[in-house]
ChimeraX commands (.cxc) that place a marker at each C-alpha (Angstrom):
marker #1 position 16.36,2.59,-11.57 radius 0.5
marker #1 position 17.55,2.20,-8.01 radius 0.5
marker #1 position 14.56,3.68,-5.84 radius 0.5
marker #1 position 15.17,4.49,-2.76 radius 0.5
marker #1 position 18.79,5.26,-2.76 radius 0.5
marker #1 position 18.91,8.28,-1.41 radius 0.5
marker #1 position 16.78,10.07,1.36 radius 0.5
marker #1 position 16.54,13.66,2.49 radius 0.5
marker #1 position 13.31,14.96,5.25 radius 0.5
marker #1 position 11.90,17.79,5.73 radius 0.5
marker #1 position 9.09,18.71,8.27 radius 0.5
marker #1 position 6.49,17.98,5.32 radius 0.5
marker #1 position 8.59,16.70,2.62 radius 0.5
marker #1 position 10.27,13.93,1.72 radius 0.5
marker #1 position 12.51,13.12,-1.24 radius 0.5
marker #1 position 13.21,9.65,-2.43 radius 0.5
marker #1 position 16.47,9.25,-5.08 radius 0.5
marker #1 position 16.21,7.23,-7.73 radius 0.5
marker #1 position 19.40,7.17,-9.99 radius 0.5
marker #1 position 19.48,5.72,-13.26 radius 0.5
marker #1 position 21.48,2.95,-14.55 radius 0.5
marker #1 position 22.88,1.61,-18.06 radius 0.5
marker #1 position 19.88,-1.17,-18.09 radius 0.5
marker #1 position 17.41,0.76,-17.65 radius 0.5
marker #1 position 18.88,3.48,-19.82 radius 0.5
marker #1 position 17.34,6.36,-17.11 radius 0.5
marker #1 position 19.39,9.56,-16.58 radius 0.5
marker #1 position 17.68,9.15,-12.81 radius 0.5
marker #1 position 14.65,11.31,-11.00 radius 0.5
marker #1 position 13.99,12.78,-7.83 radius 0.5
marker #1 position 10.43,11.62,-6.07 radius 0.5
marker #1 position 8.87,14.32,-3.70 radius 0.5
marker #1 position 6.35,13.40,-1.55 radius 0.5
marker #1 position 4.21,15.44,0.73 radius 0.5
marker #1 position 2.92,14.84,4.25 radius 0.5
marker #1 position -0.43,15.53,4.40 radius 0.5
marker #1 position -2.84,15.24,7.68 radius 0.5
marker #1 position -2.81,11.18,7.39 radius 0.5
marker #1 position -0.67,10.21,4.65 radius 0.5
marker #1 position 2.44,10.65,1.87 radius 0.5
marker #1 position 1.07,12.01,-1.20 radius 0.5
marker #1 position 3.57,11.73,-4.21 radius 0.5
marker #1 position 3.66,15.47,-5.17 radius 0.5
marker #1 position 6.46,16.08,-7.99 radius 0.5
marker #1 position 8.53,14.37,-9.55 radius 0.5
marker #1 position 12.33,16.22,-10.67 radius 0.5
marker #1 position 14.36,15.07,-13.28 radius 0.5
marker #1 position 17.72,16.64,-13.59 radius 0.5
marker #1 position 18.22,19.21,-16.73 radius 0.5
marker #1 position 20.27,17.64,-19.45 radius 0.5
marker #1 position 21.12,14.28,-17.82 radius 0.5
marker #1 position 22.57,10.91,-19.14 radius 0.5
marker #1 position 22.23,7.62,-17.50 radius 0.5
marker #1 position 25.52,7.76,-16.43 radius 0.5
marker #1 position 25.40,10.94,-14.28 radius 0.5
marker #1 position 23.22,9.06,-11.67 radius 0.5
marker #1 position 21.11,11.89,-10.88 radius 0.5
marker #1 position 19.56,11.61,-7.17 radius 0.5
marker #1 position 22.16,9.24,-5.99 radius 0.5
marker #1 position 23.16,11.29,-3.01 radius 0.5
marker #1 position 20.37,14.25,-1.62 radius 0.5
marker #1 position 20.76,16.85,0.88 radius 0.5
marker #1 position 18.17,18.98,2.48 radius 0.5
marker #1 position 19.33,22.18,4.37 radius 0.5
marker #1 position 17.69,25.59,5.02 radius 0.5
marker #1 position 14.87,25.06,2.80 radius 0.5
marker #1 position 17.25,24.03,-0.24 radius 0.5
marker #1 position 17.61,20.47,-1.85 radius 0.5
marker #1 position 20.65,19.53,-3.10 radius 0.5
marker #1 position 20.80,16.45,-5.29 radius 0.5
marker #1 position 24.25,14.65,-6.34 radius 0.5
marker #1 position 24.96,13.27,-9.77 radius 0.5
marker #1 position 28.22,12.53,-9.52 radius 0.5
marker #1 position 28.58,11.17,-13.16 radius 0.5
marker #1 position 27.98,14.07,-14.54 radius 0.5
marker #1 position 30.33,15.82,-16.70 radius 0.5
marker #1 position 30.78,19.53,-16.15 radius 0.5
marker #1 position 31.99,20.44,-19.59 radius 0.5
marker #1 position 30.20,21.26,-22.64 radius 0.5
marker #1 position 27.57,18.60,-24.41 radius 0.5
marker #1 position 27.47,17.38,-27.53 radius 0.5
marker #1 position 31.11,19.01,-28.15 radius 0.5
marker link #1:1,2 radius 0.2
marker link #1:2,3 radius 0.2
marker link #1:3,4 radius 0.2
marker link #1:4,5 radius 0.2
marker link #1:5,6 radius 0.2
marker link #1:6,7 radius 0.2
marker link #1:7,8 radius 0.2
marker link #1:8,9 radius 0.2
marker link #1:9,10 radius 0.2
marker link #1:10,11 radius 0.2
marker link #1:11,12 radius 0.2
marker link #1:12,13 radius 0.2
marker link #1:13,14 radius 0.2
marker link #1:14,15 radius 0.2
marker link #1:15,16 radius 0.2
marker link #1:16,17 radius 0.2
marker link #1:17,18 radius 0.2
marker link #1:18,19 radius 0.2
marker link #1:19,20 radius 0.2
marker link #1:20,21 radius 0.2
marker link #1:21,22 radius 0.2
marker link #1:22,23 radius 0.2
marker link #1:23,24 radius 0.2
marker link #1:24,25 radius 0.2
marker link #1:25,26 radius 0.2
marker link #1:26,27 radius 0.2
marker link #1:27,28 radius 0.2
marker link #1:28,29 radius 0.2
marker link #1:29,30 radius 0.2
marker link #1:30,31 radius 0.2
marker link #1:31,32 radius 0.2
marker link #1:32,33 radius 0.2
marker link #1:33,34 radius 0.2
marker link #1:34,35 radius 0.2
marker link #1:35,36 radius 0.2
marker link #1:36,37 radius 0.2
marker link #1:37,38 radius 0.2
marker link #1:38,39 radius 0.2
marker link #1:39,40 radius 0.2
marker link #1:40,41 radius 0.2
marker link #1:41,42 radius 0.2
marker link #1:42,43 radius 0.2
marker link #1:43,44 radius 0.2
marker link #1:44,45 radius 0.2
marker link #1:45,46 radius 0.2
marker link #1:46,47 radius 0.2
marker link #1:47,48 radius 0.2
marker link #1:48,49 radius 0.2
marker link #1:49,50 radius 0.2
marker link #1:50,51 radius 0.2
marker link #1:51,52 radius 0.2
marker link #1:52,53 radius 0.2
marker link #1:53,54 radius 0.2
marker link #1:54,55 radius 0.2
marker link #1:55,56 radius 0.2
marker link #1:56,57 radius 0.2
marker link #1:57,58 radius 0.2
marker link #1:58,59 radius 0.2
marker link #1:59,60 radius 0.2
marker link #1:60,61 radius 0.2
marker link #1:61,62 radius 0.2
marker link #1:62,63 radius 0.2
marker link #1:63,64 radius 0.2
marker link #1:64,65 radius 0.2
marker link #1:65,66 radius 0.2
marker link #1:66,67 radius 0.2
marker link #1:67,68 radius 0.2
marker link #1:68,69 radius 0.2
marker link #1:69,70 radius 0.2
marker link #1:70,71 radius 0.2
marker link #1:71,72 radius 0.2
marker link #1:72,73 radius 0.2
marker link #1:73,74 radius 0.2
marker link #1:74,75 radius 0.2
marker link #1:75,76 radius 0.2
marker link #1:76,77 radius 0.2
marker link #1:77,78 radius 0.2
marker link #1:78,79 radius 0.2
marker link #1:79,80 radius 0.2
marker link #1:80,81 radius 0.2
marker link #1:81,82 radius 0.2
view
């Protein structure tokens, strides 16, 4: 998992990319931490929805007008399993 390779700020949030890889066989999460009054607290953890390690979930993030947008550009838009 590559930690760290994306990162996306909000006033109180911050969102850490980790995309998977083929050693590590992980499709790739999303950490979300939250500011509180002295430190970062980890406070979720997302993990994309039907996700192979070669999607690379959370490689690229975006944070806009209260919306996080998280790339996976591996991942195949047509139908699984076909």
């Amino acid at each position: 998992m590559l930690f760290g390779a994306a990162v996306a700020l909000s006033d109180s949030f911050a969102f850490v990319g980790a995309p998977g890889s083929i050693y590590d066989n992980e499709s790739g999460k999303v950490y979300v931490y939250k500011l509180t009054k002295d430190d970062w607290v980890e406070f979720q953890i997302l993990n994309g929805d039907s996700t192979l390690y070669s999607d690379n979930f959370g490689s690229s993030l975006h944070y806009n007008n209260d919306r996080l947008y998280i790339g996976a550009p591996g991942d195949n838009p047509g139908p699984k399993g076909a």
